[in-house]
N, CA, C and O atoms as a GROMACS GRO file, in nm:
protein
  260
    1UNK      N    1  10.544   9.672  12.166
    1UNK     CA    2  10.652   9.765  12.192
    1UNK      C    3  10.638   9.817  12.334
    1UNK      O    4  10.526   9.833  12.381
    2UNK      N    5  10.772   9.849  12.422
    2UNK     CA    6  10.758   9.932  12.490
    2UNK      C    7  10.775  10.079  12.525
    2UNK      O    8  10.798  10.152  12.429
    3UNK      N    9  10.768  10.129  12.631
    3UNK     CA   10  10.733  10.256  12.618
    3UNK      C   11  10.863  10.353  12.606
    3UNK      O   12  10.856  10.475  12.613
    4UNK      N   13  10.960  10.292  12.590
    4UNK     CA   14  11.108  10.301  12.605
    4UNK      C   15  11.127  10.300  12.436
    4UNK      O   16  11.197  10.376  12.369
    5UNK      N   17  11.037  10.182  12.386
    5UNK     CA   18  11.037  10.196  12.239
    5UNK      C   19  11.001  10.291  12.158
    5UNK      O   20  11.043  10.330  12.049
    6UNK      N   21  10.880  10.338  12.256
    6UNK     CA   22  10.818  10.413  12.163
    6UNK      C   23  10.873  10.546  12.139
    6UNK      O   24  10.888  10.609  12.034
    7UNK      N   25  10.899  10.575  12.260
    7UNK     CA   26  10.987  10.745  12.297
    7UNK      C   27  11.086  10.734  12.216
    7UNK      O   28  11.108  10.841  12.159
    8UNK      N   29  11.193  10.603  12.172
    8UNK     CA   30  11.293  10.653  12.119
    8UNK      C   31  11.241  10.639  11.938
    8UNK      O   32  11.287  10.715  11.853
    9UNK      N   33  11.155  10.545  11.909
    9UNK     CA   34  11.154  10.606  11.798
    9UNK      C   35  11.033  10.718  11.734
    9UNK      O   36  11.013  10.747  11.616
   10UNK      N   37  10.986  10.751  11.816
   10UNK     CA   38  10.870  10.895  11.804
   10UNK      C   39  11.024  11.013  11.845
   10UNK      O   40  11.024  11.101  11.759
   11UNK      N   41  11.106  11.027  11.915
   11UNK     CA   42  11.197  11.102  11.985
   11UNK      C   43  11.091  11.169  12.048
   11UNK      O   44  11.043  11.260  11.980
   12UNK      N   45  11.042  11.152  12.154
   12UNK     CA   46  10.950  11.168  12.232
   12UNK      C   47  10.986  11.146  12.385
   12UNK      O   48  11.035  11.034  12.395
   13UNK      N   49  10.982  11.197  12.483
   13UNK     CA   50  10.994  11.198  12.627
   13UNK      C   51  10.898  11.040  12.689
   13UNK      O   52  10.792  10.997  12.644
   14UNK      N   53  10.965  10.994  12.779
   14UNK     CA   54  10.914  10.864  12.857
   14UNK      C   55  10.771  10.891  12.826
   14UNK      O   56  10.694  10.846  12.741
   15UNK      N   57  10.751  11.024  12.970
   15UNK     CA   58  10.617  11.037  13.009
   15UNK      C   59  10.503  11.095  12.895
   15UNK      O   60  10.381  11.103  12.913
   16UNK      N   61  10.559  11.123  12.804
   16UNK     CA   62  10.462  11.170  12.661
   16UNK      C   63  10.410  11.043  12.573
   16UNK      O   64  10.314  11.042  12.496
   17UNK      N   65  10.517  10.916  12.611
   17UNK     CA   66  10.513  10.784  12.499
   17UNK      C   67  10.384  10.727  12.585
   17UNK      O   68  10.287  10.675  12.530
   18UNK      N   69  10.396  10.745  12.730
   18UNK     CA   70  10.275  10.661  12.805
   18UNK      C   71  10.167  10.737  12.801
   18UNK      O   72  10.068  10.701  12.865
   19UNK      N   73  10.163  10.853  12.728
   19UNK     CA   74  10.056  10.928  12.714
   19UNK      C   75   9.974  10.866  12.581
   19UNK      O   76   9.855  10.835  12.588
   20UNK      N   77  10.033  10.856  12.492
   20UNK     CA   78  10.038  10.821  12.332
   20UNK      C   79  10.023  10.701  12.345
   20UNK      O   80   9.943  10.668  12.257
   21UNK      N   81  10.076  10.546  12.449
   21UNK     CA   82  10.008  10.424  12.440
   21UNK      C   83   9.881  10.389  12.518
   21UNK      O   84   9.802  10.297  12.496
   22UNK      N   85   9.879  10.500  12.629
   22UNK     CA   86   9.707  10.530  12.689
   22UNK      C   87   9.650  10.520  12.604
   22UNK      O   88   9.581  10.418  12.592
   23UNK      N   89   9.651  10.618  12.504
   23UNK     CA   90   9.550  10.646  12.378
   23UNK      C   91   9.515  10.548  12.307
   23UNK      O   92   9.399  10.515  12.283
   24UNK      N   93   9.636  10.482  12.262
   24UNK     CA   94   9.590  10.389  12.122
   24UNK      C   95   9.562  10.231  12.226
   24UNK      O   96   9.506  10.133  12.178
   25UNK      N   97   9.597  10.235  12.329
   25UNK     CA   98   9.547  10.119  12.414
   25UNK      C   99   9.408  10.112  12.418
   25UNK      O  100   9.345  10.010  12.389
   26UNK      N  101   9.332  10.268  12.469
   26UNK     CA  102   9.174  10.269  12.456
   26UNK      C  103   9.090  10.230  12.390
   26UNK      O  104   8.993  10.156  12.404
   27UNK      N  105   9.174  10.335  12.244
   27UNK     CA  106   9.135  10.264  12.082
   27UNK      C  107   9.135  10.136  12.070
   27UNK      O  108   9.015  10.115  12.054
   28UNK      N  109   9.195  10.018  12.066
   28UNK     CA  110   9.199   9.929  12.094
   28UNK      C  111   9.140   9.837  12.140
   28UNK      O  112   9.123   9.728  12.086
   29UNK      N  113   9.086   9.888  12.297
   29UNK     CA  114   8.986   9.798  12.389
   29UNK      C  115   8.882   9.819  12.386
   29UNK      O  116   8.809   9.758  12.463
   30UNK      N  117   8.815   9.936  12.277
   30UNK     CA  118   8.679   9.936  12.222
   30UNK      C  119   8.662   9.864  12.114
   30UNK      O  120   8.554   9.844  12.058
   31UNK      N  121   8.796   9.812  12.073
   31UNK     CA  122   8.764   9.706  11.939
   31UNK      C  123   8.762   9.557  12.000
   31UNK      O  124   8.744   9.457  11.930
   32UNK      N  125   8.787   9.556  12.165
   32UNK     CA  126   8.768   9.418  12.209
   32UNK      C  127   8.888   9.383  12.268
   32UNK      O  128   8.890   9.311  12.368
   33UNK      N  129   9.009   9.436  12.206
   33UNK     CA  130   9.136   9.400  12.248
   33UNK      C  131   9.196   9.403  12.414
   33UNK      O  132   9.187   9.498  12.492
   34UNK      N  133   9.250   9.289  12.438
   34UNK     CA  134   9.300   9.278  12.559
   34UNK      C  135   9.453   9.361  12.510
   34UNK      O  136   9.530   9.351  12.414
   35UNK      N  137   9.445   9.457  12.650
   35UNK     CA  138   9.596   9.574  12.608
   35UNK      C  139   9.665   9.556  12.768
   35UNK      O  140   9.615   9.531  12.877
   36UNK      N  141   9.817   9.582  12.718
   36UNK     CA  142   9.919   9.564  12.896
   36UNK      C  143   9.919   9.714  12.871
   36UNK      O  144   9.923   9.778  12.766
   37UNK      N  145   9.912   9.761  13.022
   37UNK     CA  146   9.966   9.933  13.044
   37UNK      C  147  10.128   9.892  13.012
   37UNK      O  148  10.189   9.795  13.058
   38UNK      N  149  10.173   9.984  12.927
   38UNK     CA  150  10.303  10.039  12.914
   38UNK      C  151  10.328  10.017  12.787
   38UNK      O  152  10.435  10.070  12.759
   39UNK      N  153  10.274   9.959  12.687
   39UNK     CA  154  10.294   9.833  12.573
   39UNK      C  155  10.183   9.885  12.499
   39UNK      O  156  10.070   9.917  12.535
   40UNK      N  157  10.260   9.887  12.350
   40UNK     CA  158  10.126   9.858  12.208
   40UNK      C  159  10.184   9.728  12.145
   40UNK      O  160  10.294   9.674  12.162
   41UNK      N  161  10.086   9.697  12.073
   41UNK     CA  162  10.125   9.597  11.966
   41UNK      C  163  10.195   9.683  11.832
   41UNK      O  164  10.145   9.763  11.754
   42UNK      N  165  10.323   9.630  11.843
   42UNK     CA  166  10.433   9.699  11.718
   42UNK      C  167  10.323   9.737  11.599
   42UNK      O  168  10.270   9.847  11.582
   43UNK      N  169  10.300   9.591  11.509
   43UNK     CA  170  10.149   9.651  11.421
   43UNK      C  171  10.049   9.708  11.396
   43UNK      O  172   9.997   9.695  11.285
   44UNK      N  173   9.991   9.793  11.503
   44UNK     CA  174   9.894   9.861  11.508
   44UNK      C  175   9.991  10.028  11.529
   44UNK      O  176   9.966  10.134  11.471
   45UNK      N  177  10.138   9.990  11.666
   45UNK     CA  178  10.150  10.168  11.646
   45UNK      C  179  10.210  10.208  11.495
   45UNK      O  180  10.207  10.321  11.445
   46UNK      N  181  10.249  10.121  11.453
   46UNK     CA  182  10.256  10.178  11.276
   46UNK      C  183  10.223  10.195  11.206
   46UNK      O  184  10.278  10.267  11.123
   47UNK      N  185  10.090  10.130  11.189
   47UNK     CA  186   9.989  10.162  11.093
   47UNK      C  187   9.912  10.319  11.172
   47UNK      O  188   9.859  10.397  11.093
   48UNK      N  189   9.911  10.358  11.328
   48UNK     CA  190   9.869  10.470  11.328
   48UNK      C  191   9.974  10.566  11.318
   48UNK      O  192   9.933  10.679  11.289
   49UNK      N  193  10.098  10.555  11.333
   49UNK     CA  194  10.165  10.616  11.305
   49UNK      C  195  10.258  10.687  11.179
   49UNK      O  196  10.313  10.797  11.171
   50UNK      N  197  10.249  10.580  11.092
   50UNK     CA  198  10.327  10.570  10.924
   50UNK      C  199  10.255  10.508  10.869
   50UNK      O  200  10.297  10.470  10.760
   51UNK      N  201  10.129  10.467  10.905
   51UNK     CA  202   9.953  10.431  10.784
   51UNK      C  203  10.078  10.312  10.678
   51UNK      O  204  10.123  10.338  10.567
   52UNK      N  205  10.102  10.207  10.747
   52UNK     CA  206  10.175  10.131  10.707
   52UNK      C  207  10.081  10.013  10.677
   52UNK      O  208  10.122   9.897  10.680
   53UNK      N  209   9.914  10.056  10.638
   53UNK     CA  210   9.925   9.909  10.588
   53UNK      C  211   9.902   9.834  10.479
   53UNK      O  212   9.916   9.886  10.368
   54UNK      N  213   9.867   9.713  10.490
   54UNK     CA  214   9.837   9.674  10.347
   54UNK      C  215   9.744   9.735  10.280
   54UNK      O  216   9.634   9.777  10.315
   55UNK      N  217   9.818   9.735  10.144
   55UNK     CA  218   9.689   9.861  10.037
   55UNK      C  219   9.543   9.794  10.021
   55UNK      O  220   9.440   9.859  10.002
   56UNK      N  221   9.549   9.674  10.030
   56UNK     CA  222   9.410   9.567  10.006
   56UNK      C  223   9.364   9.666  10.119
   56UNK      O  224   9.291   9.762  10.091
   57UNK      N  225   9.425   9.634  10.295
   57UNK     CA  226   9.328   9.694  10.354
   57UNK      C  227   9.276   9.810  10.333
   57UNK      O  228   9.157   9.831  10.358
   58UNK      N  229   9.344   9.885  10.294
   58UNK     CA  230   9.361  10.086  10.306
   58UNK      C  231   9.239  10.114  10.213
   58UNK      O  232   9.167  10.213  10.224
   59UNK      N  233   9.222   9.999  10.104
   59UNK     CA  234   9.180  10.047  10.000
   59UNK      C  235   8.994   9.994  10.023
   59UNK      O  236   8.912  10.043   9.946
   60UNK      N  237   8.942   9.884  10.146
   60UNK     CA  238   8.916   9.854  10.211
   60UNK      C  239   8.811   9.914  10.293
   60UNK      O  240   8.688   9.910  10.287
   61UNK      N  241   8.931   9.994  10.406
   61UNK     CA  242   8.885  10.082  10.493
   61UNK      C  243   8.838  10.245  10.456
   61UNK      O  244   8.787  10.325  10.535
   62UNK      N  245   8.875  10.270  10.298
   62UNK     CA  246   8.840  10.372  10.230
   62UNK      C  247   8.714  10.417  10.216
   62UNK      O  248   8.672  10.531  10.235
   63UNK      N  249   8.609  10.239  10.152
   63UNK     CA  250   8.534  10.194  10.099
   63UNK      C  251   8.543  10.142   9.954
   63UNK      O  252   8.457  10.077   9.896
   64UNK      N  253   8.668  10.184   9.902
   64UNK     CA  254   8.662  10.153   9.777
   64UNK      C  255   8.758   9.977   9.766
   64UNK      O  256   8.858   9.953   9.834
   65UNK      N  257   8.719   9.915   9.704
   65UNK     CA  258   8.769   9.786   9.680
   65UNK      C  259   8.769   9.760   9.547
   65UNK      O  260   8.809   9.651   9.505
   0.00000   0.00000   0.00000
C-alpha cells in the first residue's frame, strides 16, 4: 500500500500515514524484511491494524494450538 492508501483508509493526514508506515516498516526489518520508504505490504497493515488473520495463526501466536 501506499501512503496515500493508508491516510485514506485510517482517515488519517499524509504526514501521520508516513509516520505509521515508519513504524511498521521497522517492525518488519527486524523480522528480516526488505521494506520501500512510503509503502507497507497490504497484509501485514491489516493484520496490525483489524488483527485480520488467520485463526490457525492467531491461535498459534497465542500459544495455544
Amino acid at each position: 500500500m501506499r501512503v496515500n492508501e493508508v491516510a485514506e483508509e485510517l482517515g488519517v493526514s499524509v504526514p501521520y500515514a508516513y509516520k505509521l508506515i515508519r513504524e511498521l516498516n521497522e517492525e518488519l526489518r527486524k523480522t528480516g524484511c526488505i521494506t520501500i520508504a512510503g509503502r507497507i505490504d497490504r497484509k501485514f497493515f491489516h493484520e496490525k491494524f483489524y488483527g485480520t488473520r488467520d485463526p490457525k495463526e492467531r491461535r498459534e501466536s497465542n500459544g495455544s494450538v
